[in-house]
Structures are given as C-alpha cells and as structure tokens.
N, C-alpha and C positions, 0 to 999 in steps of 0.2 A: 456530261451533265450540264455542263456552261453553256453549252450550243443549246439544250432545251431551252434554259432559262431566258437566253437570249432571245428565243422563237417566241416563248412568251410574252416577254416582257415585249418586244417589238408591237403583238396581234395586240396587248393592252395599253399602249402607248398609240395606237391606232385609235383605237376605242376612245378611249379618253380625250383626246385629242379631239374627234367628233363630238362628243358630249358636250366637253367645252365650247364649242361654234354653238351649238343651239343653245346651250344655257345664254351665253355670252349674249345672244341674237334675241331672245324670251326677255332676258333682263333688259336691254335697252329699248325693246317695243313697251315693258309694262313701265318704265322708268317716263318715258317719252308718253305715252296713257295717262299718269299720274300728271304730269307736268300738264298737257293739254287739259284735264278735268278739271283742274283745282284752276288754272288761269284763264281759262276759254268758256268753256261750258257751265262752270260752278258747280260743280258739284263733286263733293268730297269721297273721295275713295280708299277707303282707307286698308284695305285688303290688298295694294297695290305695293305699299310699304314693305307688308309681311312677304310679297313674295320676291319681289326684289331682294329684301335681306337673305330668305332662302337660294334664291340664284347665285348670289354675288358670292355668299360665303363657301356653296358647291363648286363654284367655277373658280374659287383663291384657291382652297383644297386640292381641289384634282390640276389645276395649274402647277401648285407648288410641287405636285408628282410629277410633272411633266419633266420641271424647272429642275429636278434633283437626275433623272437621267440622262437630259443632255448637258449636266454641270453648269448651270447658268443660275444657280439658286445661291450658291453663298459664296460665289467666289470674294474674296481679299485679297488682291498680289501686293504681298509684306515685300520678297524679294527681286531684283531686277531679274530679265530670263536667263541672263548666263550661270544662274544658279540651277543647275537642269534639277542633279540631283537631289539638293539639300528643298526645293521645290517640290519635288516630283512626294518627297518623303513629309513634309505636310500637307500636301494633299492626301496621301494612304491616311493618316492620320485625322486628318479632320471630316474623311468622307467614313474611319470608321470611328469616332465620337458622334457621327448624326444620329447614329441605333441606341444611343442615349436618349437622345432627344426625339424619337420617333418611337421608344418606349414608353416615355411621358405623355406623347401625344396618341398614342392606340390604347394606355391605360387612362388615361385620364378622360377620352374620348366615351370609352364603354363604358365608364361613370357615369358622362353625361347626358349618354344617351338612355341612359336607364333613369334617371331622374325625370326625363324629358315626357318619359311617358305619361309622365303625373299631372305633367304640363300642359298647354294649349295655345295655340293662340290666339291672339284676341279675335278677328276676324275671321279664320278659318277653322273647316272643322278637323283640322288636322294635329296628330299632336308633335311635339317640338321634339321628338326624338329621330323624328327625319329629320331636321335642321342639325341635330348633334352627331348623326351617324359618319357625316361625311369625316370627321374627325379619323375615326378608326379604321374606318376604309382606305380612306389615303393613306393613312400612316403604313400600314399592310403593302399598298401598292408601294411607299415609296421605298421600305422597307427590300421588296423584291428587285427595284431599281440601283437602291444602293448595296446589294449581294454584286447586284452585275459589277457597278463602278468601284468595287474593293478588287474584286477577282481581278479586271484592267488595272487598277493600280498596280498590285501586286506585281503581274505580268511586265511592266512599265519598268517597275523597282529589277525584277528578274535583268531584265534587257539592260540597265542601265549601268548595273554593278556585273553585269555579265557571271551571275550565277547558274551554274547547273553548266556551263558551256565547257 
C-alpha cells in the first residue's frame, strides 16, 4: 500500500512541481507588466495586483507541499548529528504534529473558501474562493506527503532500534 502512495505522491510531486514553474513564470511577467505600466507607460493597472496576489499565494501553497516532502520545510537541528537516534525520534514526532497543523489549515481553508464565494475582487470578475481554495488543497496534498514521511520515519526508527530483526 506504501509503494501506491509513493507512485502517487511521486506523479503529484511531478505535477505540482510544473504548476509551480508556470505560476512562478505568470507571476514575474505580470509583476514585471505592473512595474513597466505604472513607471514607463503611465498608466495604472490595477488588475495586475490582484493576480499577482493570486499567483504568489498558489505557488507559497503548493511550494510549501513540495517543501514538506522533500523535508526542507521546517527543519530545526536542536541536536548535534551524533545524536542519530534521539534525532531520528523528533523528527517521527514533529513530522507527525504537522497533521495538526495541516488540520487547521484544510479546516480552516474550507472556511474560507466558502466565505470567498460571497466575495470578489475588485478588478476581476472572479470570486475570491479561488484565491482561498489553494489552502485546502495543499493542505490534502501535504497531508498525503506527510503519510509518506511518517511511514519512512517509522521505518528509520524500526532500523535504528533494530526492531522486528
């Protein structure tokens, strides 16, 4: 069942990964657009803002998914490396306290993306529940990410204390 997950998580770690290059690529053409209009041209764009903030905040999100499966998102090293295990066993710990914090952020997310509907913005005729969705989307993703990185710890812990051998 780990081997699917991992198939998955790899094909959506793929995906995402491209998503982010075009957001990333969208965002600094319309940022660089704005920048030229307002000091070049004169002329104010103000629908340039709003997508920008939609870019940037899609491409934090699905970053911060990225960042949580190859563990580059919250690391701390409290202890020096010759602590393998008493290390090895805050990390099992702290990667599974994130499903706290990735509860908060897929509830709190669906919140506001239902709110959002009610919303608008100012420039665009879209409404703001596509800017709030990415919230609970990621959090899902990172959520499927961090299954994998508990199971490897675990695994990690198993090896370490050499149980089951």
């Amino acid at each position: 069942m780990i081997k699917a997950l991992r198939e998955i998580n790899k094909a959506i770690d793929s995906i995402i990964k491209k998503i982010c290059i075009i957001l990333l690529i969208f965002f600094t053409a319309v940022v660089l657009l704005q920048i030229l209009a307002r000091n070049y041209i004169k002329v104010p764009m103000s629908w340039t803002a709003e997508v920008a903030l939609f870019l940037f905040l899609w491409s934090v999100y699905l970053g911060s998914a990225i960042a949580i499966r190859s563990r580059q998102h919250y690391i701390v090293e409290v202890l020096p490396k010759i602590f393998i295990r008493t290390t090895a066993i805050m990390t099992t710990f702290s990667d599974i306290i994130i499903f706290g914090i990735l509860f908060v952020l897929i509830w709190g997310g669906v919140k506001f993306s239902g709110m959002g509907f009610h919303r608008f913005f100012i420039s665009l005729p879209i409404s703001m529940a596509w800017l709030f969705v990415a919230m609970p989307i990621s959090g899902i993703v990172m959520c499927l990410f961090g299954i994998e990185n508990v199971v490897d710890d675990f695994i990690s812990l198993k090896n370490l204390f050499n149980i089951g051998a």
